[in-house]
ZATI-305766 format. One line per 5 residues: number of its first residue (from 1); their letters; for each residue x, y, z of C-alpha. Coordinates in Angstrom, 1 decimal, m for minus. Layout:
% ZATI-305766
NUM) a) X:Y:Z  ... .
***
This chain:
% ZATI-305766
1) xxxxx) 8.4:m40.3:8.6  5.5:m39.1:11.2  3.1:m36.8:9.5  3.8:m33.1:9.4  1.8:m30.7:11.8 .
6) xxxxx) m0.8:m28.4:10.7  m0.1:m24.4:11.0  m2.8:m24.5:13.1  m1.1:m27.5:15.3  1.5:m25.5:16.3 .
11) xxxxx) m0.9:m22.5:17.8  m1.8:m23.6:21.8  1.5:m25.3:21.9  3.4:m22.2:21.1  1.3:m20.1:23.6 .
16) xxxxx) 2.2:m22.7:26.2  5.9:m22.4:24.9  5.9:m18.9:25.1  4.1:m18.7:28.8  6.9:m21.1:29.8 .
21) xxxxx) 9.5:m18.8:28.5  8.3:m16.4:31.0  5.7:m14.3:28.7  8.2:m13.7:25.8  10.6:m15.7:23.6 .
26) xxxxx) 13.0:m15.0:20.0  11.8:m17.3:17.3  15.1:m19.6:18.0  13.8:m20.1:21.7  10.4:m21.0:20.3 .
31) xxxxx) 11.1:m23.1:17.6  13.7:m24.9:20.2  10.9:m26.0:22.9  8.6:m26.3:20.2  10.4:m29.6:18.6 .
36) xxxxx) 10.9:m30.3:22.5  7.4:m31.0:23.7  6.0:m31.7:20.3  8.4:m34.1:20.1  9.8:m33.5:16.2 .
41) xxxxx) 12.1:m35.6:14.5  14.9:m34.2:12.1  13.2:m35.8:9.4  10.1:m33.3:10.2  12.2:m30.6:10.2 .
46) xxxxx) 14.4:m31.7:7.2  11.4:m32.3:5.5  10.8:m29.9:2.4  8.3:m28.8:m0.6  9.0:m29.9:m4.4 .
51) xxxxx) 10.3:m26.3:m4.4  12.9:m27.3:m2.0  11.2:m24.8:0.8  10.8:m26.1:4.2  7.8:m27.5:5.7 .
56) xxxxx) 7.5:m27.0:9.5  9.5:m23.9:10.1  7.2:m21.7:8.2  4.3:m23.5:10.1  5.7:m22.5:13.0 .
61) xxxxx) 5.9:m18.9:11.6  2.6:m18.8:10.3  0.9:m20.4:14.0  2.7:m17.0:15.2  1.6:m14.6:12.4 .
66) xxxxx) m2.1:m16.0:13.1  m2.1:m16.1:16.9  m0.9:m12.2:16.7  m3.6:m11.2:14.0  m6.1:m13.2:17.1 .
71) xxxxx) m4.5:m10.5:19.6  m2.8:m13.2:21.7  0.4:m12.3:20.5  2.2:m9.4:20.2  6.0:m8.2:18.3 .
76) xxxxx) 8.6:m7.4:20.8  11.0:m6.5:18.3  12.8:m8.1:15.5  12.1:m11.5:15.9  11.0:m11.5:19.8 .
81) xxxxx) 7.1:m12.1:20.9  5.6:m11.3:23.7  2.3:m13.1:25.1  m0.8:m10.6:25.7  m2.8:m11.2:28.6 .
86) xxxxx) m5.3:m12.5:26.4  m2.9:m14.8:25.3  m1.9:m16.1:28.8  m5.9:m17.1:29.3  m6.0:m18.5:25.5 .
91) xxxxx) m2.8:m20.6:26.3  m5.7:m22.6:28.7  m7.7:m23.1:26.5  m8.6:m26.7:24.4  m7.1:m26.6:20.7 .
96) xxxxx) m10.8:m26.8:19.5  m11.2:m23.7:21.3  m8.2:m21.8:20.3  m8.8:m22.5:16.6  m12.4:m20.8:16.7 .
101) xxxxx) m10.7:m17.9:18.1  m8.4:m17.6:15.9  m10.9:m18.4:12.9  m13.4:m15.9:14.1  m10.2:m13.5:14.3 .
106) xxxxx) m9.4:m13.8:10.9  m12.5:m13.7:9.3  m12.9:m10.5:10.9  m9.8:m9.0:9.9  m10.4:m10.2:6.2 .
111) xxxxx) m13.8:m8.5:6.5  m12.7:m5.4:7.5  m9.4:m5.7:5.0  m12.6:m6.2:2.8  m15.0:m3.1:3.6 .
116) xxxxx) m11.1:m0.8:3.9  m10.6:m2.3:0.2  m14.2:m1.3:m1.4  m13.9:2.2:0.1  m10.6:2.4:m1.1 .
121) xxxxx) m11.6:1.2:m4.4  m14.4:3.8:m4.1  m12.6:6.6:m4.0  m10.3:5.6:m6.5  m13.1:5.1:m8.7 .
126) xxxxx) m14.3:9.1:m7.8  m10.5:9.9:m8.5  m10.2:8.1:m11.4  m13.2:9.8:m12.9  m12.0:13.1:m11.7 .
131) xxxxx) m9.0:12.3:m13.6  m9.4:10.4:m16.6  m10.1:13.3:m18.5  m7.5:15.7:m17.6  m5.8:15.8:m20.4 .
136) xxxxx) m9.2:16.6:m22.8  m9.9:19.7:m19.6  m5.9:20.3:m20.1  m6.3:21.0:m24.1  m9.4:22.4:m23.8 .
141) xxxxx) m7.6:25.4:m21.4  m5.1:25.8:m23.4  m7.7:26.2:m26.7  m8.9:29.6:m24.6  m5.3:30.9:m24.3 .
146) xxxxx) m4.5:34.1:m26.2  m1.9:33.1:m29.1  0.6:35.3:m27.2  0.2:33.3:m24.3  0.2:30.2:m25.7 .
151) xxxxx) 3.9:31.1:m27.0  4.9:32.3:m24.3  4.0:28.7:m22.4  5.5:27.3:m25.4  9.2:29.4:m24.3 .
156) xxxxx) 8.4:28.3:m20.5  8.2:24.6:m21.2  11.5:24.8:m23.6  13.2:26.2:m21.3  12.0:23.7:m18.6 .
161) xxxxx) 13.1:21.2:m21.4  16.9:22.6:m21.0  17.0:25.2:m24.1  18.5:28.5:m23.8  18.3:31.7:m25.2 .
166) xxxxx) 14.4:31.0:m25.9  12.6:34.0:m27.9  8.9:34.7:m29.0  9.4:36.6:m32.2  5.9:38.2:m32.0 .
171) xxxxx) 6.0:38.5:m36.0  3.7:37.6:m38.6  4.4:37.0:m42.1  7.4:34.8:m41.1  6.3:31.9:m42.2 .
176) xxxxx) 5.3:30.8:m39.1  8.0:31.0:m37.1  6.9:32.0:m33.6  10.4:31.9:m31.7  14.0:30.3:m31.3 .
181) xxxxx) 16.0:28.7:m29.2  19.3:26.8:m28.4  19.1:23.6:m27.4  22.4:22.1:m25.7  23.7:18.4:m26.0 .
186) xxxxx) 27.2:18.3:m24.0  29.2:19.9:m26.3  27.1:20.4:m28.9  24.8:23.4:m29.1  21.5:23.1:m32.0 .
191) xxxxx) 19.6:26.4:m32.9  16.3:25.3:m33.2  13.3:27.1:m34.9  9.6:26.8:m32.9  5.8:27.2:m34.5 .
196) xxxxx) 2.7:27.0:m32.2  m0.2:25.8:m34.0  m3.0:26.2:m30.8  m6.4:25.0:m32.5  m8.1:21.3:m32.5 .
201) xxxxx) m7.5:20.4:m36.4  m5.0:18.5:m37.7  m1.3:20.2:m38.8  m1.1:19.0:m42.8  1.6:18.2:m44.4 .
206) xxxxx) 1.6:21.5:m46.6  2.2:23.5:m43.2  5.1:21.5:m42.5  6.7:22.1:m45.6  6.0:25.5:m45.4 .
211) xxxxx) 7.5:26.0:m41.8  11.1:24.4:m43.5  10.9:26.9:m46.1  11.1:30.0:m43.8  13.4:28.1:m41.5 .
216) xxxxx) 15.9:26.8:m44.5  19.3:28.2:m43.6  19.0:29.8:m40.4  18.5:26.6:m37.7  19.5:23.3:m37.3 .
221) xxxxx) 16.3:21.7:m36.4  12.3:23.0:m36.4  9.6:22.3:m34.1  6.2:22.4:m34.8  3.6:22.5:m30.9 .
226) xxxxx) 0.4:21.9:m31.3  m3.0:21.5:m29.4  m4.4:19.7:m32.3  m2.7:16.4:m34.2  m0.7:15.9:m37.2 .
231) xxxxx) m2.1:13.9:m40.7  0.1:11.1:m41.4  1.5:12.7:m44.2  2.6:15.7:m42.0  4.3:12.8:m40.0 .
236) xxxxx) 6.1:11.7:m43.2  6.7:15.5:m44.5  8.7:16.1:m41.0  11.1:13.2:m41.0  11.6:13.7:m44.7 .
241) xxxxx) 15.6:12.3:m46.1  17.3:15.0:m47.0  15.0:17.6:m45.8  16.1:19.5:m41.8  14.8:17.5:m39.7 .
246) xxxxx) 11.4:18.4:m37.7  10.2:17.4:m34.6  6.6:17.4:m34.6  4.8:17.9:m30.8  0.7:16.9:m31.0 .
251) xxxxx) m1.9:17.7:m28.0  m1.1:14.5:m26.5  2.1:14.7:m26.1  2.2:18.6:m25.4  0.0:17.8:m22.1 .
256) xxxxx) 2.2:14.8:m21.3  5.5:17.3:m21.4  3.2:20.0:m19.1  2.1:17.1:m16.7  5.7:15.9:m16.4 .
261) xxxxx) 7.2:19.4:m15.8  4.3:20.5:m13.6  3.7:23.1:m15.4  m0.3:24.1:m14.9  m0.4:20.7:m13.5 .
266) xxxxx) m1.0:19.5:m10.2  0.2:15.8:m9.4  m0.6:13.9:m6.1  0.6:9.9:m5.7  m1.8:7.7:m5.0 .
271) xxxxx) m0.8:4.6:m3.1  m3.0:1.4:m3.1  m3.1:m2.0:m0.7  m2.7:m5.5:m2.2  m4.4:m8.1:0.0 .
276) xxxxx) m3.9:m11.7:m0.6  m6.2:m14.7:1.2  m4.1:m17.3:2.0  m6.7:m20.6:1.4  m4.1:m22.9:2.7 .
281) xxxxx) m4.5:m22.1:5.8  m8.2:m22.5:6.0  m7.6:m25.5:4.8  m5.2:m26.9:7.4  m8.1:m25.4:10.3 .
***
């Protein structure tokens, strides 16, 4: 079998192909006068990768790809090209000459893919520190709430969550209970108890079994939200057998639940670009 053409092999002739064609062509009318004047065999075209992939076709493909990153090309349309007038001069041109062009084109393009990239990556970097610590600036507002207040986000974000009939009790000497609500499960309905704990310590195991002791016969489940964390033996307390069960919310998790509900949080997407160098096609140049 003859040898293969290059991606780059297939650049003046498809210029001269498409110039032929009257200034515009569909891939099917290029790739047709293509294995006309280049003179390729079904073997060449048959011809495939380890993979099983073709060879030539996506050549061809890339020789189009490269010549309309050089300008000299341009999409018509879903699989038409049209020639630029820069094109029509290039299609003149010797091979030798062509391929600098296009070289020079590319190496340009990656450049300024390059520079986009860095600045991109800049700003990200300026986001990313703006960022990083938003959930240490999102605990430390919520530290500086007044415990009324704090309750009363605690009763916002349950009811964001999908419970009814929240209340803020407003007591002391309740044992810690700070308000109620009803949680609903398709047909199943859960009164549930709720403490807010807003400092930076951690919530001990003793306040956990205290909480169950004012909540013993008059809820289905407790909840203890906190700005601070929970000791491992709080953990343990709260998921005690035998003992109403106790869902146990920490800082983390309580700025996780605002950032997801939007709730004092402001969220904005940030897409990125991947670019990929392709070296096998330097190395065919």
């Amino acid at each position: 079998m003859a040898e293969l053409p290059k991606y780059t092999d297939f650049m003046l002739p498809t210029l001269k192909v498409i110039r032929d064609l009257g200034g515009s062509g569909t891939n099917g009318e290029i790739r047709e006068k293509l294995i006309e004047v280049m003179g390729l065999t079904q073997d060449q075209l048959d011809a495939t990768y380890a993979s099983g992939a073709l060879i030539v076709d996506p050549r061809m493909s890339w020789a189009r790809s490269y010549l309309k990153l050089a300008g000299l090309l341009e999409s018509g349309g879903v699989g038409l090209w049209v020639l630029t007038d820069a094109g029509r001069h290039a299609a003149d041109d010797t091979e030798a000459q062509l391929k600098a062009q296009v070289r020079i084109a590319v190496a340009a393009h990656n450049a300024l893919k390059k520079a986009e990239q860095a600045v991109a990556e800049l700003g990200e970097e300026e986001t990313a520190d703006e960022q990083k610590d938003w959930a240490d600036l999102l605990l430390s507002q919520l530290k500086t709430m007044q415990p009324d207040a704090f309750e009363r986000l605690a009763q916002r974000l349950l009811r964001e969550s999908g419970f009814v009939r929240v209340e803020v009790t407003g007591k002391s000497g309740d044992g810690g209970i700070d308000g109620s609500g009803v949680l609903r499960m398709n047909l199943i309905s859960f009164q549930v108890l709720f403490q807010c704990k807003r400092y930076a310590g951690s919530v001990s195991a003793g306040t956990v079994r205290d909480f169950r002791g004012a909540m013993q016969g008059r809820a289905d489940k407790g909840l203890i939200i906190t700005t601070g964390t929970f000791t491992a033996d709080a953990r343990r307390e709260a998921t005690r057998d035998g003992a109403p069960a106790i869902d146990l919310i920490d800082g983390e998790a309580l700025c996780q639940l605002l950032k997801e509900r939007q709730l004092g949080v402001a969220v904005r997407e940030v897409r990125t670009e991947e670019v990929t160098v392709l070296p096998e096609f330097f190395a065919d140049i």
